[in-house]
C-alpha positions in Angstrom: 0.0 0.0 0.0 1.2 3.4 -0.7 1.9 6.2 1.9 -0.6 8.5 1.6 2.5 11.5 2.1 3.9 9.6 -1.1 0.6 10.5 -3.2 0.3 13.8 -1.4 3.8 14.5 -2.7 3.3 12.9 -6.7 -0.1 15.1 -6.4 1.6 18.8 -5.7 4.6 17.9 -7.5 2.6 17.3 -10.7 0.0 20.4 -9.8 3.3 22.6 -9.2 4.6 21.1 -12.7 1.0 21.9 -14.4 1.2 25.3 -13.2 4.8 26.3 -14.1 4.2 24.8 -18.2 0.8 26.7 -17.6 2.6 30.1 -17.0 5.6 29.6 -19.4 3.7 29.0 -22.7 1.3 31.5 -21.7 4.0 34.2 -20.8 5.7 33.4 -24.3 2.1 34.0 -26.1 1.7 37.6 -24.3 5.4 38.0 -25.3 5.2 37.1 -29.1 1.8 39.4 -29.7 3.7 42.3 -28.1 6.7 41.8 -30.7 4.4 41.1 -33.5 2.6 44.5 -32.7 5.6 46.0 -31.9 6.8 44.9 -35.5 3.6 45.7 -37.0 3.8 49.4 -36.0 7.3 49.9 -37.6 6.3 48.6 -40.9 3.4 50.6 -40.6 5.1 54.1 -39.6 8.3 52.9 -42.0 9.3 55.4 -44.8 9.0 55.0 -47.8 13.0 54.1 -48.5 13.0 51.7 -45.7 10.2 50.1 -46.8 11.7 49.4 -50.4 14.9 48.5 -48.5 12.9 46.2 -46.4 11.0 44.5 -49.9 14.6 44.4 -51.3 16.4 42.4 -48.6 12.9 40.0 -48.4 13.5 39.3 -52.5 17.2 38.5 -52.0 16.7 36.2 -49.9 13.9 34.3 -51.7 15.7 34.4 -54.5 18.7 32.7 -52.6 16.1 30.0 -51.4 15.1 29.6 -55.3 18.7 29.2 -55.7 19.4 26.6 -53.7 15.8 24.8 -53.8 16.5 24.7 -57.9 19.7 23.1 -57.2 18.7 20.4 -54.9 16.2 19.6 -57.9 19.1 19.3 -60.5 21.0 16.9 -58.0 17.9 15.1 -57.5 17.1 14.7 -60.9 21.0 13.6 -62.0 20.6 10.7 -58.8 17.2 9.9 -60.6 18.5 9.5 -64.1 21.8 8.2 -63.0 19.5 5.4 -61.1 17.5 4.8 -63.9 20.8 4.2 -66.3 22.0 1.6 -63.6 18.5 -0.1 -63.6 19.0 -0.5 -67.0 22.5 -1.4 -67.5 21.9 -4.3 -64.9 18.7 -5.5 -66.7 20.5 -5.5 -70.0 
């Protein structure tokens, strides 16, 4: 049989547990809407030049990730091809 201090303690420790995840993901909520309309303020009283400055540096770095994403196609597609060469070398 199990001390009933031993389940008093499992019980508080797990409440006290509850309690602290509770708080944390709520304070990090409260804490990304204030940045997000912290952000959203700047963008909104931004400048005209800082704004293109701002659409500039967003396009170079999509067109960085369309760099890179088309070259991870080319590599898959020469593994492909390569593979299909091999699959018909061997059944030749």
């Amino acid at each position: 049989m199990v001390a009933p201090q031993a389940v008093r303690r499992v019980v508080w420790t797990g409440a006290i547990a509850a309690v602290t995840v509770t708080g944390s993901l709520y304070g990090a909520g409260l804490k990304s809407q204030i940045e997000f309309k912290g952000e959203k303020k700047r963008v909104i009283e931004a400048t005209l030049e800082e704004k293109i400055t701002s659409l500039e540096n967003v396009r170079a770095g999509l067109i960085t990730r369309k760099i890179e994403l088309e070259r991870k196609m080319d590599r898959f597609t020469a593994r492909r091809l390569l593979q299909k060469a091999e699959e018909e070398r061997k059944t030749k």
